[in-house]
C-alpha positions as CSV (number, residue, x, y, z in Angstrom):
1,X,-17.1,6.5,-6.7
2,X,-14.7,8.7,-7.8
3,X,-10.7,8.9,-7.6
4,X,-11.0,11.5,-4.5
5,X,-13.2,9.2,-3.1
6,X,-10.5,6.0,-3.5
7,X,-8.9,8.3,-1.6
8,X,-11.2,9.4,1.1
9,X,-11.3,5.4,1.9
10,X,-7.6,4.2,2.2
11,X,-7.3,7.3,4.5
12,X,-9.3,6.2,7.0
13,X,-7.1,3.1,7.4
14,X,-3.8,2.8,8.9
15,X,-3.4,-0.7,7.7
16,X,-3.1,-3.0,4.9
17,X,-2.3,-6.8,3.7
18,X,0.5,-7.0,1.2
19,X,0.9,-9.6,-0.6
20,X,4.3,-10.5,-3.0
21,X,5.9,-13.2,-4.9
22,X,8.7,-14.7,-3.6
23,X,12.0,-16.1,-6.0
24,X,10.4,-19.3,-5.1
25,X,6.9,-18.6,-6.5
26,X,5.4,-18.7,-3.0
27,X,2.4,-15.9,-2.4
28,X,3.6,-14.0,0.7
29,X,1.4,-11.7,2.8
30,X,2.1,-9.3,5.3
31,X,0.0,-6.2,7.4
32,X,2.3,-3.1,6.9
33,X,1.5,0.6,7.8
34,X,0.1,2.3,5.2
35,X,-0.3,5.9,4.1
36,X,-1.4,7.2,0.4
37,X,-1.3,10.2,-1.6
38,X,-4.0,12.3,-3.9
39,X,-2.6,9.7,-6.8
40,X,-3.5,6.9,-4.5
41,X,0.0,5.7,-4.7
42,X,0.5,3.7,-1.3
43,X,4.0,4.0,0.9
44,X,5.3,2.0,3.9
45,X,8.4,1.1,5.4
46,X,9.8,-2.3,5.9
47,X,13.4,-3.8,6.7
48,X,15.9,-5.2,3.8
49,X,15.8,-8.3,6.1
50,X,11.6,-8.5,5.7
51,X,10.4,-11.6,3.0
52,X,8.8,-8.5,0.9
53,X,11.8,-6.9,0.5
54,X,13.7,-9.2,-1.9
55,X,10.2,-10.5,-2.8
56,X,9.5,-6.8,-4.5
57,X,13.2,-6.1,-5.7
58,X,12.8,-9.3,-7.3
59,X,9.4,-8.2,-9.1
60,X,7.5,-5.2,-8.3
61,X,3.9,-6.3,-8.8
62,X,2.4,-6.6,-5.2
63,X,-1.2,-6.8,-4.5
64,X,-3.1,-5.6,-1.2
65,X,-6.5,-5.4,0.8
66,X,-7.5,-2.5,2.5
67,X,-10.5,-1.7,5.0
68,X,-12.5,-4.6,6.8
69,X,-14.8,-2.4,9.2
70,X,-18.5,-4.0,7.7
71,X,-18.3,-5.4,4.1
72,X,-16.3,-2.0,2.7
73,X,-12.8,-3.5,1.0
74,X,-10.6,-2.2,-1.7
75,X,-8.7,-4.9,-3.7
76,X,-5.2,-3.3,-5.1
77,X,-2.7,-4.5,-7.7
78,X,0.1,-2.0,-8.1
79,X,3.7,-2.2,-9.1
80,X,6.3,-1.3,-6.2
81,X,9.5,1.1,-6.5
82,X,12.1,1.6,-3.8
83,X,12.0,5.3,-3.6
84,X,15.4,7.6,-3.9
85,X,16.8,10.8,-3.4
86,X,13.8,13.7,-3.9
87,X,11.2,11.0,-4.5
88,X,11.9,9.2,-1.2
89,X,11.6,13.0,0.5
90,X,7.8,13.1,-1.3
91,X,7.3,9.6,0.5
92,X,8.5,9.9,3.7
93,X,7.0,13.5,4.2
94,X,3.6,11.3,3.1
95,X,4.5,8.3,5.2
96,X,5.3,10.6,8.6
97,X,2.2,12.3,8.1
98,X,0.1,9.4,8.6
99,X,2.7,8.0,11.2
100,X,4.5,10.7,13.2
101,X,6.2,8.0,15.2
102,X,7.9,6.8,11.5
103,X,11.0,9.1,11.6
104,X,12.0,7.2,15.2
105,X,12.2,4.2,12.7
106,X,14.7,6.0,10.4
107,X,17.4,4.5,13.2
108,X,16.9,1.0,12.4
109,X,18.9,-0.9,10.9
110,X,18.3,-1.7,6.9
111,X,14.7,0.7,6.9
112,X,14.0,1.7,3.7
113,X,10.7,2.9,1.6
114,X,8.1,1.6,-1.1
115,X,6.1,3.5,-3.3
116,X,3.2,1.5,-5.4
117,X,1.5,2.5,-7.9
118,X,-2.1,1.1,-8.6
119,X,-2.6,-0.8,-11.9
120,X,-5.9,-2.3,-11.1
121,X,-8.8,-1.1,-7.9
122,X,-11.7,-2.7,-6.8
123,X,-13.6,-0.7,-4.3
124,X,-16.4,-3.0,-2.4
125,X,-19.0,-2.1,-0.7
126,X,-21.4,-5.3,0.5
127,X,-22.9,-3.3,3.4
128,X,-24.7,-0.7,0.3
129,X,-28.4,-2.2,-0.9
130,X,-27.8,-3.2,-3.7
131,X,-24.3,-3.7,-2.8
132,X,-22.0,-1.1,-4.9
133,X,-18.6,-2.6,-6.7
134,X,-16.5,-0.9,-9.3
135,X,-13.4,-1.8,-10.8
136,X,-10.8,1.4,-11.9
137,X,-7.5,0.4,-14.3
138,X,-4.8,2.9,-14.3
């Protein structure tokens, strides 16, 4: 498994589970959009009235799963940025690929952007004989 193939995986999915910290200390979880780049840096949107919004202001490390067609899952830990200026360009042009319908969003009130990067990946695969795992750090 290979960083192209990372790639080749999270591609196929439209989808993930989020999960932040909140002030509090409480684990928060939420299925967002998803879309990812070569670097396997994953965007979506969300609202500044969301719980992940001040969740990932508050501190950036953020987790996800991804893919639950058969046993095939990729565990994430990343840290979160709110993109501006030229970066948030790179991310929405990323982001809108994956979801044309995302510019219609760019009307609503408090939309903004994240951009994570991946610290830790394990890529599952239970449905394989023997079953593949591997673990990348970044």
């Amino acid at each position: 498994m290979t960083k192209s193939d990372l790639y080749e995986f999270v591609a196929r999915y439209k989808l993930g589970v989020i999960s932040s910290l909140s002030p509090s200390g409480t684990v928060q979880s939420a299925l967002v959009g998803i879309a990812i780049t070569q670097d396997l840096e994953i965007i979506f949107d969300t609202v500044k009235t969301s719980r992940k919004y001040p969740n990932l202001i508050g501190n950036p490390g953020c987790s996800f799963v991804i893919g639950w067609t058969g046993e095939q899952t990729m565990q994430y830990e990343g840290t979160a940025t709110e993109p501006e200026g030229k970066e948030l360009e790179r991310c929405q042009k990323t982001y809108f690929t994956a979801w044309p319908d995302g510019p219609s969003r760019l009307a609503w009130p408090g939309i903004t952007y994240f951009c994570v990067n991946p610290k830790w990946i394990r890529y599952s695969d239970f449905d394989a004989k023997p079953p593949l795992i591997q673990e990348f750090r970044f």
